[in-house]
C-alpha positions in Angstrom: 71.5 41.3 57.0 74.1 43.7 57.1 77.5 43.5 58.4 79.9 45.8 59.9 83.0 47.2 57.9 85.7 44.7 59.0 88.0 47.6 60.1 85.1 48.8 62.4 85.6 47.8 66.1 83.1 47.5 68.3 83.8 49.5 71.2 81.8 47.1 74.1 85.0 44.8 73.7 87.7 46.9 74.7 87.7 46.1 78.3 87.1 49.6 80.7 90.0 49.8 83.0 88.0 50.0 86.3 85.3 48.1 85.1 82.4 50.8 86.0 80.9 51.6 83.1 81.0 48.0 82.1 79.3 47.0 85.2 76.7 49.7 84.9 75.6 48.1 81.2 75.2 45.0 83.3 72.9 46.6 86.2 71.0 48.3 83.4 70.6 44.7 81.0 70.2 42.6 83.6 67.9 43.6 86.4 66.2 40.2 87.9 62.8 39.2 88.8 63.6 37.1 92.3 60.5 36.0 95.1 57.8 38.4 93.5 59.8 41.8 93.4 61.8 43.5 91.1 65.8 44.0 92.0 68.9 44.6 90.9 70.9 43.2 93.9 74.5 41.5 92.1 78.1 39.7 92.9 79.9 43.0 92.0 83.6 41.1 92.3 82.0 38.0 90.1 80.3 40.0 87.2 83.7 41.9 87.2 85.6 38.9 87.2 83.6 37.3 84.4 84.0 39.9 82.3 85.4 37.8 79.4 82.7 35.3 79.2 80.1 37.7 79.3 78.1 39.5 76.7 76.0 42.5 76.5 73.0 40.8 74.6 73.3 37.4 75.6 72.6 36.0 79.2 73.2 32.2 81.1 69.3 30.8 79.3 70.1 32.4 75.7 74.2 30.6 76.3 72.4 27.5 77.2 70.2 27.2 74.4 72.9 27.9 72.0 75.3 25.1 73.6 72.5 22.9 72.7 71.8 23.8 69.1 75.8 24.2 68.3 75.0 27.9 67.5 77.3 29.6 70.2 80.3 30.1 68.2 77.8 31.8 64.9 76.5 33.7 67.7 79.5 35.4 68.6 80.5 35.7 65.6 77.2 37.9 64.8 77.3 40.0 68.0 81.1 40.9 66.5 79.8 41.8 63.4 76.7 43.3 63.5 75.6 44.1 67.3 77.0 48.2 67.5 76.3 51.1 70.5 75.4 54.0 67.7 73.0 54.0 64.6 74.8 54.6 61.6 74.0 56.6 58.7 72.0 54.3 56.8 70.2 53.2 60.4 69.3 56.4 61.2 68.0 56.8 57.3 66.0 54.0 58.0 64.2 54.7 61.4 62.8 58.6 59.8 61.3 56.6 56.5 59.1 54.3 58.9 56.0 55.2 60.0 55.6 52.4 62.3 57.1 50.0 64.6 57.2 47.7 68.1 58.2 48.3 71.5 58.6 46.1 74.2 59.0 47.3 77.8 58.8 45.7 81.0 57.2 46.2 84.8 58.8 46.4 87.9 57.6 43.2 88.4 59.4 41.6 85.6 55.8 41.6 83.9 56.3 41.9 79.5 54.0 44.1 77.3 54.8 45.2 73.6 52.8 47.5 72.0 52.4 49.0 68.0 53.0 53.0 67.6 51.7 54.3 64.2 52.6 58.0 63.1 53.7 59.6 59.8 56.4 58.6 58.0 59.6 60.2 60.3 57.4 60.7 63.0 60.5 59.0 64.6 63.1 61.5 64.9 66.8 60.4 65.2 68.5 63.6 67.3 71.8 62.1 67.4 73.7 58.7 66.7 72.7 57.7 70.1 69.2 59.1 70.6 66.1 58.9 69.3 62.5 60.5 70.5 59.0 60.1 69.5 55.8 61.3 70.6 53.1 60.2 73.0 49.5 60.2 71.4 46.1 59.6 73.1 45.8 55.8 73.5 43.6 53.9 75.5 44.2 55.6 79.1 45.8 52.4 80.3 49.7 53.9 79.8 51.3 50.2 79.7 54.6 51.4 78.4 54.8 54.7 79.3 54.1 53.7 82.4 56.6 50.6 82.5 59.2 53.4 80.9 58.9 55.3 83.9 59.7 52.2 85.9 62.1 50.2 84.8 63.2 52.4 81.4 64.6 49.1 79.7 62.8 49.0 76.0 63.1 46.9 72.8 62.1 48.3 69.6 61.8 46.6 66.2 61.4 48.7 62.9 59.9 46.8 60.1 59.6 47.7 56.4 57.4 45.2 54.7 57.4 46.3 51.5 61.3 46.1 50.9 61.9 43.1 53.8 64.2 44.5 56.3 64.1 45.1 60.2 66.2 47.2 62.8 66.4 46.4 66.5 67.0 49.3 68.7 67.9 48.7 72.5 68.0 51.5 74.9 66.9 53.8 78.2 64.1 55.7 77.9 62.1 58.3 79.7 58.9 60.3 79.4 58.8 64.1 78.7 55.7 66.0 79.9 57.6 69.1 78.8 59.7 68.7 75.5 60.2 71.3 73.3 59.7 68.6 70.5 56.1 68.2 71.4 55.3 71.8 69.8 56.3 69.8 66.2 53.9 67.1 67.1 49.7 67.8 66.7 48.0 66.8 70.0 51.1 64.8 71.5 50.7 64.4 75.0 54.6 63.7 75.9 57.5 63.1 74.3 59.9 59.4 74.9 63.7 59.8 74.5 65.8 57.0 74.0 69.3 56.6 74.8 70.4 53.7 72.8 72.7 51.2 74.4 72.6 48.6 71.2 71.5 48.2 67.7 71.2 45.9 64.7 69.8 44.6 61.7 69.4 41.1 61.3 67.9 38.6 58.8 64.8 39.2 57.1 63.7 36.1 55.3 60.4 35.5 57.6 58.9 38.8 56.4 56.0 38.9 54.8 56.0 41.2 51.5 53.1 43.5 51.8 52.2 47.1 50.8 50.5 49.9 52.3 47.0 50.6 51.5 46.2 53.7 53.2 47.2 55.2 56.7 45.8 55.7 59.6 43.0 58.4 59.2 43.3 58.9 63.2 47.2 60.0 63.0 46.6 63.6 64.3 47.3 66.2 61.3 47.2 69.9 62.0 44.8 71.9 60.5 42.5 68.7 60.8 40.3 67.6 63.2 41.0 64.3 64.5 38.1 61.6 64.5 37.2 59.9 68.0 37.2 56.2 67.3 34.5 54.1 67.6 34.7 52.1 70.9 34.7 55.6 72.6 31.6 56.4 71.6 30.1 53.2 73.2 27.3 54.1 76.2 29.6 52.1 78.5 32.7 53.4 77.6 31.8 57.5 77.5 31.2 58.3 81.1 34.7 57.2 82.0 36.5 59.1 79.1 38.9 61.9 81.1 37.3 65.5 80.4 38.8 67.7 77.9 41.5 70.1 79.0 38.8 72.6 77.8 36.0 71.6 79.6 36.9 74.0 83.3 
């Protein structure tokens, strides 16, 4: 785990003066699954007015939980320290030497789905301190989170490097670009995601597993090579369902 400088100050704690931007944070972070739908209906006056007990990463369940374990004053204490709005130098380092990691999204009916994305190593590009793309490959068809990004934008990703234990948690607001002009640096990438982060950090990494990397993926699209179909699309129930070929008229 790695803390922040102590002369660093995190900049979600100095307190907007009309309370807008802080409010938006909270419409994005907390969005509510009430009586089946999806909403983001809120006491405007009492989140404003609560201001000082609240937290970006931490809502009324996780408070509860740590009242009950005694762990609300070390969890302060870590969203002081280590919980920042930009990646820094060594984060950003960090996300272009993986070649993997996890991303959580959610439905507009509060409905959770996480999924693996494998590439090259940096196939994670960091375009700035506060955003980061990567690229849409041929999947399945279903389009769980892209599809979920396009709804409710909210995604969780966790970047983990087994070999040397360590793991990043990137928070932030994504959306799907048909058009990029990053996809041209991508083979066969179907879209592009952006993510505007909104919080990141690093945090303990003593339940991870030491392992090493045997090979990679031989499916990873490569130019100048032509990519294998995997096996469960060649199966006689699967193939007359597989969409056509954009060169097929």
């Amino acid at each position: 785990m790695k803390f922040k400088q102590g002369s660093e100050k995190n900049s979600k704690f100095s307190k907007p003066n009309t309370g807008q931007e802080y409010f938006w944070c909270l419409e994005r972070a907390k969005s509510v699954f009430q009586g089946g739908k999806y909403c983001k209906e809120y006491d405007r006056e009492k989140l404003l007015n609560d201001y000082s007990q609240m937290s970006l990463i931490y809502h009324s369940a996780n408070r509860n939980l740590q009242k009950q374990f005694d762990s609300e004053k070390l969890a302060d204490r870590l969203e002081e320290l280590i919980v920042v709005e930009k990646l820094s130098d060594e984060s950003q380092r960090f996300i272009e030497q993986q070649n993997m990691f996890f991303i959580a999204t959610i439905n507009e009916m509060g409905q959770p789905t996480v999924s693996y994305k494998g590439g090259e190593q940096g196939f994670v590009k960091v375009l700035n301190e506060k955003t980061i793309a990567f690229p849409g490959y041929d999947g399945n068809g279903m389009f769980l989170t892209a599809g979920n990004i396009l709804s409710t934008s909210e995604v969780g990703l966790l970047f983990i490097y087994f070999e040397h234990p360590k793991r990043l948690r990137v928070h932030g607001i994504a959306g799907i670009h048909l058009e990029d002009e990053l996809l041209s640096k991508y083979h066969e990438a179907q879209y592009m995601v952006r993510i505007e982060i909104t919080n990141v950090f690093d945090n303990c990494s003593r339940y991870i597993h030491k392992m090493h990397t045997l090979e990679t993926s031989p499916f990873i699209p490569k130019a100048g090579c032509e990519t294998p179909i995997p096996g469960w699309k060649e199966r006689d129930d699967i193939k007359d369902a597989l969409p056509l070929s954009k060169d097929v008229p």
